[in-house]
C-alpha positions as YAML, in Angstrom:
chain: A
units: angstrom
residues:
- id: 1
  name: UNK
  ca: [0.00, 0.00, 0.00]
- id: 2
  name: UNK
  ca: [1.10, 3.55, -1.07]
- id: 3
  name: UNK
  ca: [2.55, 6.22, 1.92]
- id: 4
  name: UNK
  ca: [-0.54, 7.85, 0.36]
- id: 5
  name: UNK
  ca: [-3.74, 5.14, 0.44]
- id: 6
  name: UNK
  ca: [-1.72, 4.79, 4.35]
- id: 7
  name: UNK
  ca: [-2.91, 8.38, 4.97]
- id: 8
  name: UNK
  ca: [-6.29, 7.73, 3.24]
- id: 9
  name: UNK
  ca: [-6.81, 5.07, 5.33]
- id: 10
  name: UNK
  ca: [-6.10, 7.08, 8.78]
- id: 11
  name: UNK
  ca: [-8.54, 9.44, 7.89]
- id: 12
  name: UNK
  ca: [-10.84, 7.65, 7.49]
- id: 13
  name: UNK
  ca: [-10.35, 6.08, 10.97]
- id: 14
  name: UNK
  ca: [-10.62, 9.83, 11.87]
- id: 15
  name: UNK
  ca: [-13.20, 10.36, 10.48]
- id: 16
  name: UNK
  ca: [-14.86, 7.36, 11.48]
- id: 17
  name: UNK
  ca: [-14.41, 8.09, 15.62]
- id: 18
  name: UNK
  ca: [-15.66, 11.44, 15.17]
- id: 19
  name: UNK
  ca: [-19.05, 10.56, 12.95]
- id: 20
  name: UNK
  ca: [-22.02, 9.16, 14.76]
- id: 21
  name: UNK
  ca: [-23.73, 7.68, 11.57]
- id: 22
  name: UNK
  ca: [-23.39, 4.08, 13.89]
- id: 23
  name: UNK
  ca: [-21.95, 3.72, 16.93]
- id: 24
  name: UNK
  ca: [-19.21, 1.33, 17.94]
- id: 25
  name: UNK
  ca: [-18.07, -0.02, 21.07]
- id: 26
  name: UNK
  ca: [-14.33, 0.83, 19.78]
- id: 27
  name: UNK
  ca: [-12.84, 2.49, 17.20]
- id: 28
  name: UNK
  ca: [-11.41, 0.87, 14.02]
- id: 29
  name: UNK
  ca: [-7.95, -0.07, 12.73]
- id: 30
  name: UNK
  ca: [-8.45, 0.00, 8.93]
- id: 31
  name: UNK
  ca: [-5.93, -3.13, 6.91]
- id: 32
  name: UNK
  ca: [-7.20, -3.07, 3.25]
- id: 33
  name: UNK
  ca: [-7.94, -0.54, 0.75]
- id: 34
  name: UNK
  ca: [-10.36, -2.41, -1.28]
- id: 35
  name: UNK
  ca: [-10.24, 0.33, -4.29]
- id: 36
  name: UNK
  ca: [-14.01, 0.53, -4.68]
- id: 37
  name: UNK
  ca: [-15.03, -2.92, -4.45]
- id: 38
  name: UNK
  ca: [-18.66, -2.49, -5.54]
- id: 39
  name: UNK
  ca: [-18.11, 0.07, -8.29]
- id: 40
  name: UNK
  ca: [-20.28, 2.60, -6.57]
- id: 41
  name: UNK
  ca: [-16.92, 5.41, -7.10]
- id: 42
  name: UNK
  ca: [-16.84, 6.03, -3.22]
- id: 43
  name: UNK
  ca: [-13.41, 4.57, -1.12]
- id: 44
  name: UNK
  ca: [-13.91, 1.75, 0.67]
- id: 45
  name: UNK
  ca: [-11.61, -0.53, 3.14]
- id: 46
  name: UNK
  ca: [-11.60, -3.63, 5.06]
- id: 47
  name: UNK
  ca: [-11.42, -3.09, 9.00]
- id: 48
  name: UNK
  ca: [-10.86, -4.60, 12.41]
- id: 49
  name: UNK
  ca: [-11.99, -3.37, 15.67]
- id: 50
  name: UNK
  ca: [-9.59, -1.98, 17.60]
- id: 51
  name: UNK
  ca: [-8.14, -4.56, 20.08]
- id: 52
  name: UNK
  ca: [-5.03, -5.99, 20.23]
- id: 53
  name: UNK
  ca: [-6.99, -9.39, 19.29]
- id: 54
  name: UNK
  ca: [-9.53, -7.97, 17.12]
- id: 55
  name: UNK
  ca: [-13.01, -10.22, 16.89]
- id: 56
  name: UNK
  ca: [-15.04, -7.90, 14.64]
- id: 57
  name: UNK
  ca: [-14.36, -7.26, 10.83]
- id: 58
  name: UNK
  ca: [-15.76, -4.52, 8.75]
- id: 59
  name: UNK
  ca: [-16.32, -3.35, 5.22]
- id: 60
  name: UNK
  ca: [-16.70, 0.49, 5.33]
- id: 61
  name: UNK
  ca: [-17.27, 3.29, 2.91]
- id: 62
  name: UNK
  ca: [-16.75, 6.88, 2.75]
- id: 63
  name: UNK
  ca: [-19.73, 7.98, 0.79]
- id: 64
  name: UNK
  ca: [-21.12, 12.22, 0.83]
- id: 65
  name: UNK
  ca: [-18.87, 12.68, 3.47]
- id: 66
  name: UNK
  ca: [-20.21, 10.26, 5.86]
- id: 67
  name: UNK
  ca: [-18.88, 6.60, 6.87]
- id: 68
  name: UNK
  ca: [-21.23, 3.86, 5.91]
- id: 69
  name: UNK
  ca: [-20.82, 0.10, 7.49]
- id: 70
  name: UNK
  ca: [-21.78, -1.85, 4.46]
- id: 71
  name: UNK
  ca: [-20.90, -5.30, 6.05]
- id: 72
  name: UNK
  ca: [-19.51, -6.87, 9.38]
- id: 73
  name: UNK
  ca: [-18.90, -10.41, 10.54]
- id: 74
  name: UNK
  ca: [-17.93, -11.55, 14.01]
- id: 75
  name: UNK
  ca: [-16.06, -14.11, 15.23]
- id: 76
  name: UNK
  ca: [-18.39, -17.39, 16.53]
- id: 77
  name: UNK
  ca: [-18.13, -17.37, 20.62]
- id: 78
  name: UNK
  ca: [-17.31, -21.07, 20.14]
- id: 79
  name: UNK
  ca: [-14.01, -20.27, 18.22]
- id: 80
  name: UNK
  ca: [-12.27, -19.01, 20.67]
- id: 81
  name: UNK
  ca: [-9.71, -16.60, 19.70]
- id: 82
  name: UNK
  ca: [-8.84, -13.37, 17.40]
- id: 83
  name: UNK
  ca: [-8.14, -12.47, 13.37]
- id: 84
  name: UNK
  ca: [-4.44, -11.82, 12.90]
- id: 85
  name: UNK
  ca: [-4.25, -10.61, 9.44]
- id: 86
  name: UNK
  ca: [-6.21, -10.37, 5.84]
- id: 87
  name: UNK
  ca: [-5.16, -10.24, 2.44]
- id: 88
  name: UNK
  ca: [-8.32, -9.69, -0.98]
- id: 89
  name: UNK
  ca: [-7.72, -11.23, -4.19]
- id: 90
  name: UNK
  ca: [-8.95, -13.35, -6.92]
- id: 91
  name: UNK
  ca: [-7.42, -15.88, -5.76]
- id: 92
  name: UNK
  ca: [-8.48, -18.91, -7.81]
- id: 93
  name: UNK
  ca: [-9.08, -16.80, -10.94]
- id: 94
  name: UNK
  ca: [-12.99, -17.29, -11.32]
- id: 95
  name: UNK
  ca: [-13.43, -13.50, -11.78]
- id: 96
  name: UNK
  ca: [-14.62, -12.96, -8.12]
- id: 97
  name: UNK
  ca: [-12.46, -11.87, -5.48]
- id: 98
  name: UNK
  ca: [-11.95, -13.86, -1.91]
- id: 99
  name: UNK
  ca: [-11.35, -12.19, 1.51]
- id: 100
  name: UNK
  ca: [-8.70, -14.52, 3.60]
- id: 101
  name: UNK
  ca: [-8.30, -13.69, 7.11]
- id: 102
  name: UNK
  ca: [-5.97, -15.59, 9.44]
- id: 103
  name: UNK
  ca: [-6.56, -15.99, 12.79]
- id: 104
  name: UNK
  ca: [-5.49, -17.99, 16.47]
- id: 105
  name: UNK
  ca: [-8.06, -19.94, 17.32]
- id: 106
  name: UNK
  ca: [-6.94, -21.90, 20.78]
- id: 107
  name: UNK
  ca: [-4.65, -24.86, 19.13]
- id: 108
  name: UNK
  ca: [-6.61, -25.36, 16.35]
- id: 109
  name: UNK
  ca: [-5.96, -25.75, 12.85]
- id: 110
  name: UNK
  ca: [-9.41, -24.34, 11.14]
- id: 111
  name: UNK
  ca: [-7.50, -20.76, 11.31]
- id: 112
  name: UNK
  ca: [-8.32, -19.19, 7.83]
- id: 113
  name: UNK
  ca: [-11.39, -18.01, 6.96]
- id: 114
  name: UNK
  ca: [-12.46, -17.49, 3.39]
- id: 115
  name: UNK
  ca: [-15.15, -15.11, 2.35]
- id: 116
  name: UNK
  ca: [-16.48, -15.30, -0.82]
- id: 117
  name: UNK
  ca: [-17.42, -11.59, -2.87]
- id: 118
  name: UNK
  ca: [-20.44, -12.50, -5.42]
- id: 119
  name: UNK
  ca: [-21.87, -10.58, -8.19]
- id: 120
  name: UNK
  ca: [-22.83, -7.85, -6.50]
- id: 121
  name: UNK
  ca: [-19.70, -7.37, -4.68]
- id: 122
  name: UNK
  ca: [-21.07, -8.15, -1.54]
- id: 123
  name: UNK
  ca: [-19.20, -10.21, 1.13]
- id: 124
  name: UNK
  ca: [-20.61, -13.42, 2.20]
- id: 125
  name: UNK
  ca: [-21.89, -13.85, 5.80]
- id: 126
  name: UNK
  ca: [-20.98, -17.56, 5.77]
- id: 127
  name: UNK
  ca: [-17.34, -17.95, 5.28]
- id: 128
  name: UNK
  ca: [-15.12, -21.42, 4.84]
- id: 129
  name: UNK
  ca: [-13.65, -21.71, 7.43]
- id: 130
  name: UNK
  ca: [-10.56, -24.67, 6.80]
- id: 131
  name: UNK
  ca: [-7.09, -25.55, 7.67]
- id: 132
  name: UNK
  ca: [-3.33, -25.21, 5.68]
- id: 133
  name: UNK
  ca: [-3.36, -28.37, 4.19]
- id: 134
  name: UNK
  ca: [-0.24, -30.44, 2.96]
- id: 135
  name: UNK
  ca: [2.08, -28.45, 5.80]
- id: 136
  name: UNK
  ca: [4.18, -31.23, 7.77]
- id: 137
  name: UNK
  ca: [4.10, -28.13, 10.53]
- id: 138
  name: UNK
  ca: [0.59, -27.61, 11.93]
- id: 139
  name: UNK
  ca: [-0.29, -24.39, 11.41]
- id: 140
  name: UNK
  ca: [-2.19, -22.95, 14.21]
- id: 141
  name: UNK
  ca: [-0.63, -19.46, 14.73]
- id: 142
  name: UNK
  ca: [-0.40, -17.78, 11.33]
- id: 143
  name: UNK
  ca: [1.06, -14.10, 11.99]
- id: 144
  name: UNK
  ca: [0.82, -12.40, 8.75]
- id: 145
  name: UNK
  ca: [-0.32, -13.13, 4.77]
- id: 146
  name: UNK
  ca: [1.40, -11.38, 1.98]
- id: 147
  name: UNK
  ca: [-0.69, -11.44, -1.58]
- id: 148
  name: UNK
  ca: [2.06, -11.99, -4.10]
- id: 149
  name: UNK
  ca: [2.20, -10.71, -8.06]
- id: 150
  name: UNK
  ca: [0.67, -13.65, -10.23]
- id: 151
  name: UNK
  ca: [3.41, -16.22, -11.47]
- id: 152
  name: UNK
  ca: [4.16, -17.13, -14.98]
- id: 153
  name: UNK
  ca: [1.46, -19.49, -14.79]
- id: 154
  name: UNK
  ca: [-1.03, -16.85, -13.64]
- id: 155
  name: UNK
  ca: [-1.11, -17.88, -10.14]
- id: 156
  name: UNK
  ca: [-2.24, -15.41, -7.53]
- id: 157
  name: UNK
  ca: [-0.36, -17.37, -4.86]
- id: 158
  name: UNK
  ca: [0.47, -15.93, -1.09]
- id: 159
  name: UNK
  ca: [2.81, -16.31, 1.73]
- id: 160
  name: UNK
  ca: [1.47, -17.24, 5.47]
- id: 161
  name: UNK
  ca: [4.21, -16.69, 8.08]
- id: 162
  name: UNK
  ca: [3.96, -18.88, 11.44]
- id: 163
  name: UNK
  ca: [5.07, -17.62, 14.77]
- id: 164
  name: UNK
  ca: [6.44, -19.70, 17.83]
- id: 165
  name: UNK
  ca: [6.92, -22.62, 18.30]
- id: 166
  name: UNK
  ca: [6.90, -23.54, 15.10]
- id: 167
  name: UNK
  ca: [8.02, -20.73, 13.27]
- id: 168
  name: UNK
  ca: [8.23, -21.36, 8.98]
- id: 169
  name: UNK
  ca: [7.04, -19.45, 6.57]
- id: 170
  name: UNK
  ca: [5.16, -20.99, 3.27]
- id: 171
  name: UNK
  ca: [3.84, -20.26, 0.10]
- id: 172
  name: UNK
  ca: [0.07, -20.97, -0.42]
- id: 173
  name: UNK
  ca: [-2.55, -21.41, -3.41]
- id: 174
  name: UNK
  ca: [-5.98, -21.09, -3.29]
- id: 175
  name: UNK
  ca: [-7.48, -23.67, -5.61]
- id: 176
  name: UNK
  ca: [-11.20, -25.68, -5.55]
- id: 177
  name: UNK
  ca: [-12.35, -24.19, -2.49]
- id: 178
  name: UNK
  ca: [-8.73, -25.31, 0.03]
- id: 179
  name: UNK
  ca: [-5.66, -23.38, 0.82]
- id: 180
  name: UNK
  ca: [-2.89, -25.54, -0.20]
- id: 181
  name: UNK
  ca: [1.00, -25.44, 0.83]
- id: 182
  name: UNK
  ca: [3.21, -25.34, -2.07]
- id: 183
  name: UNK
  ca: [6.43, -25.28, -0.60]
- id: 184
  name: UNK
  ca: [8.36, -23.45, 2.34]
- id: 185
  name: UNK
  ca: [10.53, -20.72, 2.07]
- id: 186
  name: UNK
  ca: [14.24, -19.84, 3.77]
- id: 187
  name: UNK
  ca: [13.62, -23.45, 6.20]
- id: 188
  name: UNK
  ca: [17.46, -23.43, 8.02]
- id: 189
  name: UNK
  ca: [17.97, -19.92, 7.72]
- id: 190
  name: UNK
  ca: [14.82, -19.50, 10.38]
- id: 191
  name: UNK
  ca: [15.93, -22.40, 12.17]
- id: 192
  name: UNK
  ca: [19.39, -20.68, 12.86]
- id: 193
  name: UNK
  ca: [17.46, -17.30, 13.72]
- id: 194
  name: UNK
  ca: [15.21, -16.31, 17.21]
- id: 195
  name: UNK
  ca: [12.90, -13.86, 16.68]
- id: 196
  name: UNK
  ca: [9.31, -12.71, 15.28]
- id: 197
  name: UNK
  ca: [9.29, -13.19, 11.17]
- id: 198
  name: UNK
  ca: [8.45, -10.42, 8.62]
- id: 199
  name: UNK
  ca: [8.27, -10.29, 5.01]
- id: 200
  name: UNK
  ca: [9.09, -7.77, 2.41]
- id: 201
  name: UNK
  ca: [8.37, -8.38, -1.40]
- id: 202
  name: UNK
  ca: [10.00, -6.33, -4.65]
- id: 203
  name: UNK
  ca: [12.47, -6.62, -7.73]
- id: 204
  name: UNK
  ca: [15.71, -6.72, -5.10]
- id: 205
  name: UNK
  ca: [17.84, -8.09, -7.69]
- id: 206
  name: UNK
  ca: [16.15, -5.91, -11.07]
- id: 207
  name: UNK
  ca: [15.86, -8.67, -13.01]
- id: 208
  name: UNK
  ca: [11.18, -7.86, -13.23]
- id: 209
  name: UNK
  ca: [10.55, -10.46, -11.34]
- id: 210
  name: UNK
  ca: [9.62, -10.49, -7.57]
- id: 211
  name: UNK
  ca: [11.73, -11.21, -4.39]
- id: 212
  name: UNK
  ca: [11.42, -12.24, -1.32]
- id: 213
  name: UNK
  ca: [12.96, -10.91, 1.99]
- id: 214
  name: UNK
  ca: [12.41, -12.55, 5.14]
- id: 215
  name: UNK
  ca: [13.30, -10.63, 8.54]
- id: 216
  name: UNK
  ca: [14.01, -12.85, 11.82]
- id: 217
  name: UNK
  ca: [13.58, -9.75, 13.81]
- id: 218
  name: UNK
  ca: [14.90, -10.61, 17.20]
- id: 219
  name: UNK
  ca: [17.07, -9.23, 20.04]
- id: 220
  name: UNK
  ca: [19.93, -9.26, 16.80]
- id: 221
  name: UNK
  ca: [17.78, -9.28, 13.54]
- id: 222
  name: UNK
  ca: [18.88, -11.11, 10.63]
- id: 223
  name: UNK
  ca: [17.91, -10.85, 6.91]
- id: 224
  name: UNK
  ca: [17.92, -13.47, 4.11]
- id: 225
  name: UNK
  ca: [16.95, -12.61, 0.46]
- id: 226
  name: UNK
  ca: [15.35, -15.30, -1.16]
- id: 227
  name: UNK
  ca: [15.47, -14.30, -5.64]
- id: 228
  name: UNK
  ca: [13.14, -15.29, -8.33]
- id: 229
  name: UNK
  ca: [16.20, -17.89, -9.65]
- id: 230
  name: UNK
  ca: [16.17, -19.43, -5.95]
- id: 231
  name: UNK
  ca: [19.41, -18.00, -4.99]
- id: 232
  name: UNK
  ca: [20.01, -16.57, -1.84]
- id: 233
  name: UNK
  ca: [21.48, -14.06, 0.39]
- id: 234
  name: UNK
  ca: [21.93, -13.84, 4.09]
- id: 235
  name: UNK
  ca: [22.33, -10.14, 5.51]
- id: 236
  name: UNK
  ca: [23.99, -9.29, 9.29]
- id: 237
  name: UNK
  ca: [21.78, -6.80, 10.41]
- id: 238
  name: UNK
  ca: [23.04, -7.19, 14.17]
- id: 239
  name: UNK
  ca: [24.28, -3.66, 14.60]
- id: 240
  name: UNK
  ca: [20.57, -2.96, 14.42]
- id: 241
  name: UNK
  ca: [17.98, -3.53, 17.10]
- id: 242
  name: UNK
  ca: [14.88, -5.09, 16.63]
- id: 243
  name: UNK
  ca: [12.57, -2.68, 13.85]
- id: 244
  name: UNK
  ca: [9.82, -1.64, 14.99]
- id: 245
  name: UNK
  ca: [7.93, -2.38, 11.43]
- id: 246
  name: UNK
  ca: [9.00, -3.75, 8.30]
- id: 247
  name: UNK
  ca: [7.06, -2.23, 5.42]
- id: 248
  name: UNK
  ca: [5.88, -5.38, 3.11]
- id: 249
  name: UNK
  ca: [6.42, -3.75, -0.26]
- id: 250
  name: UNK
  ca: [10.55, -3.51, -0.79]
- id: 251
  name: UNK
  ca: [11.70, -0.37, -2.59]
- id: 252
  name: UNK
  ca: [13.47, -1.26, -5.80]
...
């Protein structure tokens, strides 16, 4: 996301706290700029509420100078736990996009939650909710998802990073209605490295074609590049303490 669709967003969140078009019991924290996703021409974005485990999701809209809740979803009292990130896509290339949310439900693996958009761009109330399959790692504590550019094949694929215990990260494809792990990224360099994992995405090596750059940011953060050709490169960032935030779109 742009410095500038950033700012959009926290105005909107402004905005938002100081309307009274529908009350809240807390304010919002907005993730995703959906760029207009019903074609109406007013800005819209995907939302949490604002907790640091967030159980209510939004899709809001700044129409005639006003914020309008178009659609919300909470989680089930019986899944006990909180949405950890979200990433909107056509994912499986049927022309309609899906909303994927991650989230830490208590040990269990059912942790991503897939809402269908139909024709008339409107988010499903019923979402499928399903487990990583093929990981040998259970995943049950997905951090953060990171939509990547299609591949040469036209796959809109995505990366899911794990936290402790297990910590991996892996690349996923959304295909016949299941998530499906395609294959793990940097395994021994995270097994050598303590510390929360973040991911950055660009053309680090300027060859067109997207990289990946996974942070172990710890007490002493290290760095590997992984390269479209499947080289790598490891990078001692120990001089450094632990960043604060590691923006997901690299600067080429």
């Amino acid at each position: 996301m742009t410095y500038r669709a950033r700012l959009f967003l926290i105005i909107l969140a402004f905005q938002f706290i100081l309307a009274n078009v529908i009350s809240l019991e807390s304010p919002i924290i907005p993730q995703i700029d959906c760029n207009d996703l019903n074609g109406n021409g007013y800005p819209d974005f995907i939302a949490v509420n604002n907790s640091i485990t967030p159980q209510i999701l939004y899709h809001i809209e700044y129409k005639d100078s006003k914020i309008e809740i178009l659609w919300n979803y909470l989680l089930p009292k019986q899944n006990n736990g909180y949405f950890s990130n979200m990433i909107l896509e056509d994912f499986d290339n049927d022309g309609m996009s899906e909303l994927i949310v991650s989230s830490y439900q208590d040990g269990k693996k059912e942790v991503l939650y897939i809402f269908s958009i139909n024709d008339a761009d409107v988010i499903s109330d019923t979402p499928k909710i399903t487990a990583v399959e093929n990981s040998s790692i259970p995943i049950i504590n997905p951090r953060n998802l990171y939509r990547l550019n299609p591949d040469l094949e036209g796959r809109n694929l995505f990366i899911l990073t794990q936290g402790s215990p297990n910590r991996i990260v892996i690349m996923c494809e959304y295909i016949n209605g299941k998530i499906k792990n395609i294959g793990s990224l940097g395994n021994e360099f995270i097994k050598k490295s303590k510390g929360p994992i973040d991911i950055a995405l660009g053309n680090f090596d300027n060859d067109s074609v997207e990289d990946v750059f996974i942070l172990s940011n710890g007490v002493r953060p290290e760095g590997q590049f992984i390269f479209s050709d499947g080289s790598k490169k490891n990078i001692n960032l120990s001089n450094f303490s632990s960043f604060r935030k590691l923006y997901s779109k690299g600067v080429d």
